[in-house]
N, C-alpha and C positions, 0 to 999 in steps of 0.2 A: 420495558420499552412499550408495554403495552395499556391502553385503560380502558375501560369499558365505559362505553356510555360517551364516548367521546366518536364525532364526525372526524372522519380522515376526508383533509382536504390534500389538495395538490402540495400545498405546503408543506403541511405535514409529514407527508407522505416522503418528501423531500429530506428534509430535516433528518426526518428517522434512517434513510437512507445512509444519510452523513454521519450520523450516531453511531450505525455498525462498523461504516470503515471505520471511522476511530477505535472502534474496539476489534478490526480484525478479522472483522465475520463478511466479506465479502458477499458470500451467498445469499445471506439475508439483504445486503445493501441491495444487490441484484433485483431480488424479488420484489424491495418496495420500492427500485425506480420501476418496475415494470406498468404500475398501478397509474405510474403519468408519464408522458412526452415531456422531458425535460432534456433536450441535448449535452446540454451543462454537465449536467449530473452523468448521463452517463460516459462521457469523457474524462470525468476526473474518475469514475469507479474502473477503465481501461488502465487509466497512466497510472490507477493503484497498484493493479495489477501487473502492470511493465515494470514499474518499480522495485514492487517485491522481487517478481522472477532474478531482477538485476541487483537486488543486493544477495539474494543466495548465492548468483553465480559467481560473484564479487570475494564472498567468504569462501568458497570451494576454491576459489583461486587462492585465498590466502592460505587455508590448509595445506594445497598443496605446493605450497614453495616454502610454507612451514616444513616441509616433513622432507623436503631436500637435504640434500647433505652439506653443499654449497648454496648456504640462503645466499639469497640476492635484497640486498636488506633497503636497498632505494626502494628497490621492486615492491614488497611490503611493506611499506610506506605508502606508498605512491595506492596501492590496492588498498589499504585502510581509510587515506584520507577520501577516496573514491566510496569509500562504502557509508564512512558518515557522512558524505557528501548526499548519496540515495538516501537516508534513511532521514534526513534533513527534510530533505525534496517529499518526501512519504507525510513527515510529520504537517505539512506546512499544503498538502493537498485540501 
């Protein structure tokens, strides 16, 4: 992600931002919207973040009504399509 001898413009700067959420590295996205005032950008690296929090919490739901005695199997359903629903919404940030 990196080159030497190459000017980081605001675009750049940008772009690379975009590079890490796609691979997951928020913290780094973080650090190269900081280099520019882009409101854009840093609202799509929040609703990354709200996203993710909401599909862990999405799976610990389904874990635990996996591990029930009496599944509730709409219930899990219903949490699953919910979850590739988030993870759709993630992909498509």
């Amino acid at each position: 992600m990196s080159q030497s001898g190459v000017e980081m413009t605001d675009k750049r700067y940008e772009m690379k931002a975009y590079g890490y959420l796609k691979l997951d590295k928020v913290k780094e996205a973080k650090e190269e919207a900081a280099h520019i005032q882009n409101q854009d950008l840093n609202q799509k690296i929040e609703a990354y973040e709200k996203t993710k929090k909401e599909i862990e919490a999405t799976k610990k739901q389904v874990e635990e009504e996996n591990k029930k005695d009496k599944k509730d199997e709409n219930k899990i359903k219903s949490l699953t399509d919910q979850q590739k629903k988030q993870e759709e919404l993630l992909k498509n940030l």
